[in-house]
C-alpha positions in Angstrom: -16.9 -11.9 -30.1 -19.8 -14.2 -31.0 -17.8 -16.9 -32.8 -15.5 -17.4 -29.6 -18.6 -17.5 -27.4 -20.1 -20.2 -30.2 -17.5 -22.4 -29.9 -16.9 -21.4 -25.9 -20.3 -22.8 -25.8 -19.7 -26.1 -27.5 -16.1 -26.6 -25.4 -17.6 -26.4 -21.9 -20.7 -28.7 -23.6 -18.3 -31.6 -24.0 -16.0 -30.9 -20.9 -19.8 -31.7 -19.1 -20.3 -35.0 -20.8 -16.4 -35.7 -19.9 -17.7 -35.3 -16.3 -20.6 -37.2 -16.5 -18.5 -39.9 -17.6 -17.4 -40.5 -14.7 -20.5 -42.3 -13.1 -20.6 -45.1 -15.8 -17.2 -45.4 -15.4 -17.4 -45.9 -11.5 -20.1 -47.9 -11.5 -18.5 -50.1 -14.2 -15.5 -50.6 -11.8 -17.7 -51.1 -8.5 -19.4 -53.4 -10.2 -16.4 -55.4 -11.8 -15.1 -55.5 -8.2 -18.5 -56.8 -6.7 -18.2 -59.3 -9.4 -14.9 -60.1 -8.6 -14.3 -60.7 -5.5 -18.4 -61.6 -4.2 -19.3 -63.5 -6.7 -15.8 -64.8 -8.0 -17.1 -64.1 -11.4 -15.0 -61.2 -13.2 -16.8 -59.7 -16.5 -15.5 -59.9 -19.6 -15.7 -56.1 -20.2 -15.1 -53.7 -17.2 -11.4 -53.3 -18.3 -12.0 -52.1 -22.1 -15.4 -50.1 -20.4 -12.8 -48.5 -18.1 -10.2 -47.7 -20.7 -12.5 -46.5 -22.9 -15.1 -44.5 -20.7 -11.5 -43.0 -19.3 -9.9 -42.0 -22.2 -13.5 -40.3 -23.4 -13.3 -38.4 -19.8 -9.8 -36.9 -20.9 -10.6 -36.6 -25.0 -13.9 -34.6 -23.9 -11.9 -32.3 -21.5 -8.7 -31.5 -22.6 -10.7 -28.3 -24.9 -12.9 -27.4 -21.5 -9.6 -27.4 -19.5 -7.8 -25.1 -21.9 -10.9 -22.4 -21.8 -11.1 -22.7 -18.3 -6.4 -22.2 -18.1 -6.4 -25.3 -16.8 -3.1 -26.6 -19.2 0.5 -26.7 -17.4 1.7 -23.7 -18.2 5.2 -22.2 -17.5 5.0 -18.6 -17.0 8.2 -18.0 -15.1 8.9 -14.9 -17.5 6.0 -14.4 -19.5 4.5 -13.5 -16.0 6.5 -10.1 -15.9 5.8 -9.3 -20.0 2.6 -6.7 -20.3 -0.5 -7.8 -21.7 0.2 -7.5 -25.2 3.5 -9.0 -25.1 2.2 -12.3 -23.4 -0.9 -12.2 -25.8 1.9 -12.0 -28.3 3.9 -14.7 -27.9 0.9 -17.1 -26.8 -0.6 -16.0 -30.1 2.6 -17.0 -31.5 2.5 -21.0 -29.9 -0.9 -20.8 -30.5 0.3 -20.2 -34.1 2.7 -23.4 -34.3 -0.1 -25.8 -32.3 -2.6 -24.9 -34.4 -1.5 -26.6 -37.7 -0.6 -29.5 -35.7 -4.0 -30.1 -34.2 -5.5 -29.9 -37.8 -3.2 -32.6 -38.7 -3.9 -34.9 -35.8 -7.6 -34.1 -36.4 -7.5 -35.4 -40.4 -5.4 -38.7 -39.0 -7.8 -39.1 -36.6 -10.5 -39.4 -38.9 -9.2 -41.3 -41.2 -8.0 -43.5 -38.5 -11.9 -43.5 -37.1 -13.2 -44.3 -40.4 -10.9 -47.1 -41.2 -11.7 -49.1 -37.8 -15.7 -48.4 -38.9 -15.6 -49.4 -42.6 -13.3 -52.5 -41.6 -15.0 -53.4 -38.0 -11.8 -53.4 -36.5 -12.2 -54.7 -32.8 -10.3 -54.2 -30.0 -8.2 -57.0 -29.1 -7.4 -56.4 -25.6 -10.0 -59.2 -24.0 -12.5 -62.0 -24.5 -15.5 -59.2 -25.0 -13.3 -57.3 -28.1 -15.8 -54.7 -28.9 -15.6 -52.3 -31.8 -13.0 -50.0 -31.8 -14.2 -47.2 -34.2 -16.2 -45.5 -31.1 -12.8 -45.1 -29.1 -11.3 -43.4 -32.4 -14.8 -41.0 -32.9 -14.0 -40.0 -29.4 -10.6 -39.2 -29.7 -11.2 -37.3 -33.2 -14.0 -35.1 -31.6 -11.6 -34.5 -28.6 -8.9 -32.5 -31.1 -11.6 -31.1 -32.8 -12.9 -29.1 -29.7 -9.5 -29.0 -29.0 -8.7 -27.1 -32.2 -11.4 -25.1 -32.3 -10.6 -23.9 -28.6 -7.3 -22.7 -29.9 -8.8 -20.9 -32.3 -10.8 -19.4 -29.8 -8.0 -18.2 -27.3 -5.8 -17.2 -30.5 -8.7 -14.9 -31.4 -9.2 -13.5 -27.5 -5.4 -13.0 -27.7 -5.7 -11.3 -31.0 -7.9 -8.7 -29.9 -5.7 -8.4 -26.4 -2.9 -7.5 -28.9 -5.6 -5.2 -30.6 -6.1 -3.2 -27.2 -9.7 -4.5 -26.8 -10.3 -7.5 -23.3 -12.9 -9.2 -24.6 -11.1 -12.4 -22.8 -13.1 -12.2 -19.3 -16.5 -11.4 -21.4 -16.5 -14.4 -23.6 -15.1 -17.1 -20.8 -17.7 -16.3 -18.2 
């Protein structure tokens, strides 16, 4: 399916920039530490850096790690159900998520757009930087998030269909 292998594409883009988050976020801390305790001068920004950079890692992930089955998932009896039982009812949770996650992603928005128009600032430290970044992130986060569901709900559609596209598409 070309749509699932479209929006595959664009998961496993943004579960890569979640990864390569992590070097700004270690240097930010190595250097906050050098800072610290070398020069006894502690910045003003490494913890709202390191909160922020963080919870971009996780935002830009969580849709990567739910291509790749990464997600706690509790298959004590869904392990013995056939194929297309198990497609079934994870088509069916898919189902109840999925109107959920388009909620979340409208709130988020206007949540992201309120702290832009405004300038809303942090508040956590001397530096109190914008906020409205932190929010984008976030809001792009459930939307890869959502559109991965829709993804595995249409992999797990054609599993109930008889077809297996589900190995093709997640290669």
């Amino acid at each position: 399916m070309k749509i699932v292998a479209v929006i595959e594409r664009q998961t496993r883009w943004a579960g890569y920039l979640g990864a390569v988050l992590i070097l700004p976020l270690v240097l930010a801390l190595v250097y906050e530490v050098f800072s610290r305790y070398v020069l006894g001068k502690p910045t003003l920004w490494a913890f709202e850096v390191s909160y922020m950079v963080m919870g971009a890692i996780f935002m830009l992930g969580m849709a990567n790690a739910l291509r790749v089955g990464q997600h706690v998932s509790v298959d004590v009896l869904s392990q013995n159900f056939s194929p297309r039982l198990r497609a079934g009812v994870h088509l069916a949770c898919y189902a109840v998520l999925l109107p959920v996650l388009m909620w979340l992603v409208w709130e988020l928005s206007l949540y992201a757009l309120e702290a832009f128009f405004s300038n809303e600032r942090s508040g956590r430290s001397a530096w109190n930087p914008v906020i409205w970044p932190v929010f984008g992130v976030w809001w792009l986060g459930f939307v890869y998030l959502t559109l991965q569901v829709i993804a595995e709900m249409l992999k797990l559609w054609s599993t109930l269909l008889g077809h297996d596209h589900g190995a093709e598409v997640s290669s």
